[in-house]
C-alpha positions in Angstrom: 149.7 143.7 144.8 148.4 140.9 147.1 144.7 142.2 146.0 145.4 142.2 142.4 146.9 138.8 142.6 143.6 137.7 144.5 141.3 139.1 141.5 143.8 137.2 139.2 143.2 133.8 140.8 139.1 134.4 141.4 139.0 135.2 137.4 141.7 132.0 136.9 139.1 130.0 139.0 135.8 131.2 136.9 137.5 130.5 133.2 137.5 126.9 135.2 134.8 126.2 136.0 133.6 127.7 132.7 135.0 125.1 130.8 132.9 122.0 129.7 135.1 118.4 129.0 134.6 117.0 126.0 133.1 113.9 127.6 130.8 115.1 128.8 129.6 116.9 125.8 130.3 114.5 122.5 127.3 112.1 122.2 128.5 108.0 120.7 131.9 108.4 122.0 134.4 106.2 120.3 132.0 104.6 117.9 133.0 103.0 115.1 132.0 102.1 111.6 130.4 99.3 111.0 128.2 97.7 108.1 125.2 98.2 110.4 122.2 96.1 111.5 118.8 96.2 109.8 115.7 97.4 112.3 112.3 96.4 112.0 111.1 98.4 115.2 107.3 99.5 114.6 105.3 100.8 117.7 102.5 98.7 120.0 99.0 100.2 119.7 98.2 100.7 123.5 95.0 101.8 125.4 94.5 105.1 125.0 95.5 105.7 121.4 93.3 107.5 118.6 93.7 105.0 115.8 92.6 106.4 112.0 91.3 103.7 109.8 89.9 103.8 106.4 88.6 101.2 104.6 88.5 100.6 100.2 88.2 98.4 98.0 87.2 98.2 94.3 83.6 99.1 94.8 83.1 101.7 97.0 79.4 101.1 97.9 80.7 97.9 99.4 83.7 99.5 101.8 80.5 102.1 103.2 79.4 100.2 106.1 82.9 100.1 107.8 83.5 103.9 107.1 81.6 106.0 109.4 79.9 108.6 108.1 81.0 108.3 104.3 77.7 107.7 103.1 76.8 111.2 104.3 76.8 113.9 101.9 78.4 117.3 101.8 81.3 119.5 102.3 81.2 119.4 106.2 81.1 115.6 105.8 83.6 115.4 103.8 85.5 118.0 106.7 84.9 115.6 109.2 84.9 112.2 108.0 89.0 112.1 109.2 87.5 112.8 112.2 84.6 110.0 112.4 87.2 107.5 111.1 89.1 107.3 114.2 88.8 105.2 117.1 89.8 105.1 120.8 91.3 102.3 122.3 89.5 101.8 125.6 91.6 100.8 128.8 90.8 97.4 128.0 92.5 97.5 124.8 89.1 97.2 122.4 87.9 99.2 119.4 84.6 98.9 118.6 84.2 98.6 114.8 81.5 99.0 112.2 79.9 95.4 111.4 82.8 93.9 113.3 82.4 94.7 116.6 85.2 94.8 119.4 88.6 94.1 118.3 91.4 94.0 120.6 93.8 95.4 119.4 96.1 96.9 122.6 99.8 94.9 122.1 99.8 94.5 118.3 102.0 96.4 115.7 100.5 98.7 113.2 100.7 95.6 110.5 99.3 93.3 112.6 96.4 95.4 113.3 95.6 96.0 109.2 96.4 91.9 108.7 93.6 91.4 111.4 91.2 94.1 110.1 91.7 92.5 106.7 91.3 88.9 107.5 88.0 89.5 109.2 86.3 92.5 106.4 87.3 89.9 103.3 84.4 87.7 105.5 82.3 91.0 103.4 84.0 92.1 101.1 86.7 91.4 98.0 90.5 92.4 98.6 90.0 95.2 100.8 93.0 97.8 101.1 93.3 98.9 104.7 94.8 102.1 105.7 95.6 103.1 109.8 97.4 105.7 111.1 98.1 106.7 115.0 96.6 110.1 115.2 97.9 111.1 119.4 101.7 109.8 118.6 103.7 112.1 120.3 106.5 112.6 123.0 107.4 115.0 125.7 110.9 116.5 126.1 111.8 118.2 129.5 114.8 119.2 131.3 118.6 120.8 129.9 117.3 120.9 126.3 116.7 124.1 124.8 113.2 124.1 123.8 111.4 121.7 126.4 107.8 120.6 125.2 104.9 117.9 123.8 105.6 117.4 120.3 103.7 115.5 117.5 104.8 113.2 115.1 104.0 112.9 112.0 105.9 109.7 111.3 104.8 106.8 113.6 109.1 106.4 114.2 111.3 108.1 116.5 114.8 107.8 118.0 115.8 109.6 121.3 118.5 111.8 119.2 115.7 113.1 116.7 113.3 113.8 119.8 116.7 115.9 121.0 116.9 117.0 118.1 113.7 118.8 117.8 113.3 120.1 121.3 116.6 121.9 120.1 119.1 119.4 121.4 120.6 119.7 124.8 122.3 122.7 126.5 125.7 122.1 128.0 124.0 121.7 131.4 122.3 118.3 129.7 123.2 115.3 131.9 124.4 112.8 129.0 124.8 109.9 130.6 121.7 109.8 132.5 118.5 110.8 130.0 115.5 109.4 131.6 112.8 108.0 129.8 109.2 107.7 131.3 107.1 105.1 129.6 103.5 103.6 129.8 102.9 100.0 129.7 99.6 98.7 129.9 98.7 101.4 132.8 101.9 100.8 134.1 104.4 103.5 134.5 107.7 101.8 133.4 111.3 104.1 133.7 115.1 103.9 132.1 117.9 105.2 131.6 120.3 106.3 128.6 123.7 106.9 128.4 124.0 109.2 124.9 127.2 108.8 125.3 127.8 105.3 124.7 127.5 104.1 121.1 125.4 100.8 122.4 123.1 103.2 122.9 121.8 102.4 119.4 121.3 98.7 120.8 118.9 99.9 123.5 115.0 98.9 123.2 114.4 102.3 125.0 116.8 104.1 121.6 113.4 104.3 119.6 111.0 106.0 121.5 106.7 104.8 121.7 103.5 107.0 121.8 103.5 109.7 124.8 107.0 108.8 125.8 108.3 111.6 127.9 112.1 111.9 128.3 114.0 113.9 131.2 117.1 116.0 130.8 118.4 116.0 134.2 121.1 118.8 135.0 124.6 118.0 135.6 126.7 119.2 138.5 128.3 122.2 136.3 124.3 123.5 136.8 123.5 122.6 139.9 126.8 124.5 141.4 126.0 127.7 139.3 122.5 127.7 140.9 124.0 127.7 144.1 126.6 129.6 143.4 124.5 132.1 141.4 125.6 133.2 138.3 125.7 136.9 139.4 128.2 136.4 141.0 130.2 134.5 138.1 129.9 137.1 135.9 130.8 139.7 138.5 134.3 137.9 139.3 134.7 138.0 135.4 133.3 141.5 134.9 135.9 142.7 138.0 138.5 140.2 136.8 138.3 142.6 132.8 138.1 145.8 134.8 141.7 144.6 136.8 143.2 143.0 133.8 142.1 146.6 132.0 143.8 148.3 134.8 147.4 146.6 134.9 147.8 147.0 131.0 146.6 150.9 131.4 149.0 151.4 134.3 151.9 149.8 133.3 
C-alpha cells in the first residue's frame, strides 16, 4: 500500500509540474481598449543594406543615365536590370550613383532618401518619379519558438509579434517576459529586452523591429528543469503512474 501511495504522489507531482500558469503564457496581459495612437515608424537605411532604385520620368531616354544597364538590349537585360539597379551601402554610409555620385544616405528613412534622390535628379531632369525598395530586410528568430530561422520580408514593416508569428510563435518553454533583441547600430551591436507580456509593450521603440534584427527566445525555468531532469524520466513516472492507476481499478 505504502508503494502504491508513493507512485500516486510521483504521478501527483509530474501532472504539476506539467502545468503552465496562465501568466506566463497570455501575451498583453490586462490590456485595454483604447482609441489607439497613430505610428509613423519607417526603418533607417544603414551600412550594409542593398537598396533597389529605379528612376522614371515622362521621357524615358532622359531617366537612362541614372538606370544602370537599361539602355542595354535583350531578354537577359531585362532579367537582370533588378539586379544592376541595386546598390550597397558601404560602411561609411555612401552609395555611389549614376551622374550623381556619392550620396550618404546611412541614417535617413526610405522617404527621405527618394526626397533627396529627387531634389538633386530634377538638377537633369523634369518631375522624376523615384522608386526604392530594401532588397536584404530581414530578421532572425532563435530560441523557444517553433520554427527558429532568417526570414525575409517583403514589407519593409515589422512588429516583434508578426516576426513570432512567422517563426510559428513561441512554445510554452518561450521566456515571455524576457525576449531579447540583438540590433546593429552604425557597427555597433546595441541589445534589449521585451516583456510580451506587458501591453506597453506596443510603446516600446524596440516593438517594430529594423533590417537584420535578430530576436532571442530564451527558455524559462519549466525547460531548463526538464533538461535536467530529463524528460525520460517524466514520462516514465506518468507511463508507471497509468500502469498503477490501471492496476487499482482492475484489482478492486
Amino acid at each position: 500500500m505504502l508503494k502504491i501511495r508513493f507512485f500516486i504522489y510521483l504521478l501527483f507531482v509530474s501532472f504539476v509540474f506539467s502545468c503552465v500558469p496562465k501568466k506566463e503564457v497570455v501575451y498583453l496581459q490586462e490590456i485595454k481598449n483604447n482609441t489607439g495612437a497613430k505610428t509613423n515608424y519607417e526603418p533607417l537605411i544603414k551600412a550594409d543594406d542593398v537598396l533597389f532604385i529605379h528612376v522614371s520620368t515622362l521621357d524615358p531616354k532622359a531617366a537612362e543615365p541614372f538606370n544602370i544597364g537599361q539602355n542595354e538590349g535583350g531578354v537577359a537585360a531585362n532579367a537582370m536590370q533588378l539586379q544592376r539597379n541595386t546598390y550597397l551601402v558601404n560602411n561609411e554610409g555612401f552609395i555611389q550613383f549614376p551622374v550623381l555620385g556619392d550620396l550618404k544616405v546611412s541614417g535617413l528613412k526610405r522617404n527621405e532618401v527618394i526626397g533627396l534622390l529627387r531634389k538633386k535628379i530634377a538638377e537633369f531632369v523634369k518631375d522624376p518619379v523615384i522608386n526604392l525598395r530594401i532588397m536584404n530586410y530581414k530578421i532572425s528568430v532563435t530560441g523557444e519558438v517553433n520554427n527558429p530561422g532568417t526570414y525575409t520580408i517583403s514589407s519593409e514593416r515589422i512588429t516583434i509579434f508578426e516576426a513570432l508569428a512567422m517563426a510559428g510563435d513561441m512554445t510554452l518553454f518561450g521566456k515571455r517576459e524576457n525576449v531579447l533583441i540583438i540590433r546593429e547600430n552604425q557597427g555597433e551591436k546595441i541589445t534589449a529586452r521585451l516583456d510580451i507580456t506587458n501591453p506597453n509593450v506596443i510603446n516600446s521603440p524596440y516593438y517594430y523591429l529594423t533590417q537584420n534584427d535578430v530576436v532571442y527566445v530564451e527558455p524559462n525555468k519549466r525547460k531548463i528543469n526538464s533538461t535536467a531532469i530529463g524528460p525520460n524520466i517524466l514520462a516514465g513516472i506518468s507511463i508507471l503512474g497509468f500502469a498503477l492507476t490501471t492496476i487499482i481499478l482492475l484489482t478492486k
